[in-house]
C-alpha positions as CSV (number, residue, x, y, z in Angstrom):
1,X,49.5,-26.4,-80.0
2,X,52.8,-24.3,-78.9
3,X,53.5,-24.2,-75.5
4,X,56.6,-22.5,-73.4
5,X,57.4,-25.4,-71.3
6,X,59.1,-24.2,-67.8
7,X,61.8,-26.5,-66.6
8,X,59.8,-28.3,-64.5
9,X,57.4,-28.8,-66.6
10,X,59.7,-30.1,-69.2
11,X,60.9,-32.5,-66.0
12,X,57.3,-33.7,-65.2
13,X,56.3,-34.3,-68.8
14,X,59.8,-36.1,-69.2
15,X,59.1,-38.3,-66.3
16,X,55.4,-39.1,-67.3
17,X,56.5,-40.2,-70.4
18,X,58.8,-42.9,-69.2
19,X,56.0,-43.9,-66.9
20,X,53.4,-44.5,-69.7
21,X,56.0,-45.5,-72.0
22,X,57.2,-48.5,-69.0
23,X,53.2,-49.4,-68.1
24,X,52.5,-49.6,-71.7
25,X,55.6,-51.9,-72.5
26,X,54.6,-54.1,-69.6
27,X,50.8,-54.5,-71.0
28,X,52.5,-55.3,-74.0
29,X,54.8,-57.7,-72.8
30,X,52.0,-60.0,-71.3
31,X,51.5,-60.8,-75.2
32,X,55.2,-62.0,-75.4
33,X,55.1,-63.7,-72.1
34,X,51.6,-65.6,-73.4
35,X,53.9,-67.0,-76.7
36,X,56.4,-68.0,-73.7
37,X,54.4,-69.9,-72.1
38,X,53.0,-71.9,-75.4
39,X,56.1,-72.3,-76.2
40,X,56.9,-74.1,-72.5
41,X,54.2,-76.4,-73.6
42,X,55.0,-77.2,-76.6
43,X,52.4,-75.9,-78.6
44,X,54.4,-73.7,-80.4
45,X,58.6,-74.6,-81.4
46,X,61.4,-72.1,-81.0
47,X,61.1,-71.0,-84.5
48,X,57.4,-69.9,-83.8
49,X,58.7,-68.0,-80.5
50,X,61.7,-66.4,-82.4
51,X,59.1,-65.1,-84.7
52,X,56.8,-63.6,-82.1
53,X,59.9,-61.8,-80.5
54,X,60.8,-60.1,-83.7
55,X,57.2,-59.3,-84.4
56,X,56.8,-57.8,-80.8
57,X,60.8,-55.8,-81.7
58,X,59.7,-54.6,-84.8
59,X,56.1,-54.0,-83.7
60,X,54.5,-52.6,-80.5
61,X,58.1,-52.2,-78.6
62,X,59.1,-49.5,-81.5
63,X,55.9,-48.4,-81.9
64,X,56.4,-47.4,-78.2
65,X,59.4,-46.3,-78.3
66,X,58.7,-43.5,-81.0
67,X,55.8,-42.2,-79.7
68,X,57.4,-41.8,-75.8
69,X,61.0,-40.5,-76.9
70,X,59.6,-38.2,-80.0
71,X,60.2,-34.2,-79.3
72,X,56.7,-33.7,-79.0
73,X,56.1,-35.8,-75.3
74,X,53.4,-33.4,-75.0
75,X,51.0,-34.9,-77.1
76,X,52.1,-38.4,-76.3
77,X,51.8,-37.8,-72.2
78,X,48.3,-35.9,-73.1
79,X,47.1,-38.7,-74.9
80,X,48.3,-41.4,-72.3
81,X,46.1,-39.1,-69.3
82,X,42.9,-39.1,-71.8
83,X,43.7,-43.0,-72.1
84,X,44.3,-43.5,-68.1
85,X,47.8,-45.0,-68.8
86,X,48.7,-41.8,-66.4
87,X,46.4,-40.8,-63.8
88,X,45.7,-36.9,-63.7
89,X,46.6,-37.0,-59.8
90,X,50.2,-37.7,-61.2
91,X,50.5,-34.5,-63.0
92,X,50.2,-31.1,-62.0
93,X,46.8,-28.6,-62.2
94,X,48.8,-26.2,-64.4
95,X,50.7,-29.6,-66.8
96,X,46.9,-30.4,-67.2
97,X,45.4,-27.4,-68.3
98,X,48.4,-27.0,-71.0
99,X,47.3,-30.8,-72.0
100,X,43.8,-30.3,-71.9
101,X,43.3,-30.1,-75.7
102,X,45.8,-33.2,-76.2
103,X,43.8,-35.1,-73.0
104,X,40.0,-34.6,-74.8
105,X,41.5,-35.3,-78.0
106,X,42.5,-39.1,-76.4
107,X,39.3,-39.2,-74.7
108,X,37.0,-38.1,-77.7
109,X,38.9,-41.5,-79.8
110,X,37.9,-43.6,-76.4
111,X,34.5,-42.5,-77.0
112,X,34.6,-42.9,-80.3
113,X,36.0,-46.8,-80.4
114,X,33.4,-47.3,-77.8
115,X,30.5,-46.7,-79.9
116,X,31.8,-48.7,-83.0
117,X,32.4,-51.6,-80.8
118,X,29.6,-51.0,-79.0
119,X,30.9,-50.5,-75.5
120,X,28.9,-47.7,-75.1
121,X,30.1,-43.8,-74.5
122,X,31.8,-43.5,-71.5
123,X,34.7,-43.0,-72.8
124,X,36.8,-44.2,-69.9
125,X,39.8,-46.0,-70.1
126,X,40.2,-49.7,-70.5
127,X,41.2,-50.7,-66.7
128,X,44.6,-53.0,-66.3
């Protein structure tokens, strides 16, 4: 899907990228901070922590990172609106309709996931 992204455009999708990439991380980090607090309990040593911190490096943080700084943000800041990572309020009418395909696409895997788990077809978002 080719699109002839004005500079503000370019801007926005820039910026909505490092606002789903940093709400992602964070949901992401409440993993790491979990191991933490085992950890502060003792019911894991620091061996066991070290391990979950290069699992959560090597894992969701790069995972992250690739799909927010890749060249095609497009499809990553789609997919984050169809998820509800972004709220479509934050973008603009005309960023939307050039998303659109990218957005449903999301949305179509929410529903999707939904009915093999069985969480029905409403094919919303998961809420934070």
């Amino acid at each position: 899907m080719r699109h002839d992204w004005t500079k503000a455009q370019r801007r926005l999708l820039h910026e909505l990228a490092g606002k789903a990439h940093e709400r992602e991380l964070a949901r992401e980090l409440g993993t790491l901070e979990t191991d933490f607090g085992r950890w502060r309990r003792g019911e894991i040593d620091a061996n066991g922590l070290a391990d979950q911190i290069h699992r959560f490096h090597n894992g969701p943080a790069r995972r992250l990172y690739v799909v927010y700084t890749d060249t095609h943000r497009e499809m990553a800041v789609g997919a984050a609106i169809g998820r509800g990572i972004i709220a479509e309020e934050e973008a603009t009418p005309e960023l939307l309709e050039a998303l659109k395909g990218f957005i449903e696409l999301a949305r179509d895997g929410f529903a999707a996931a939904d009915d093999e788990s069985g969480g029905g077809t409403s094919g919303s978002a998961p809420s934070d």
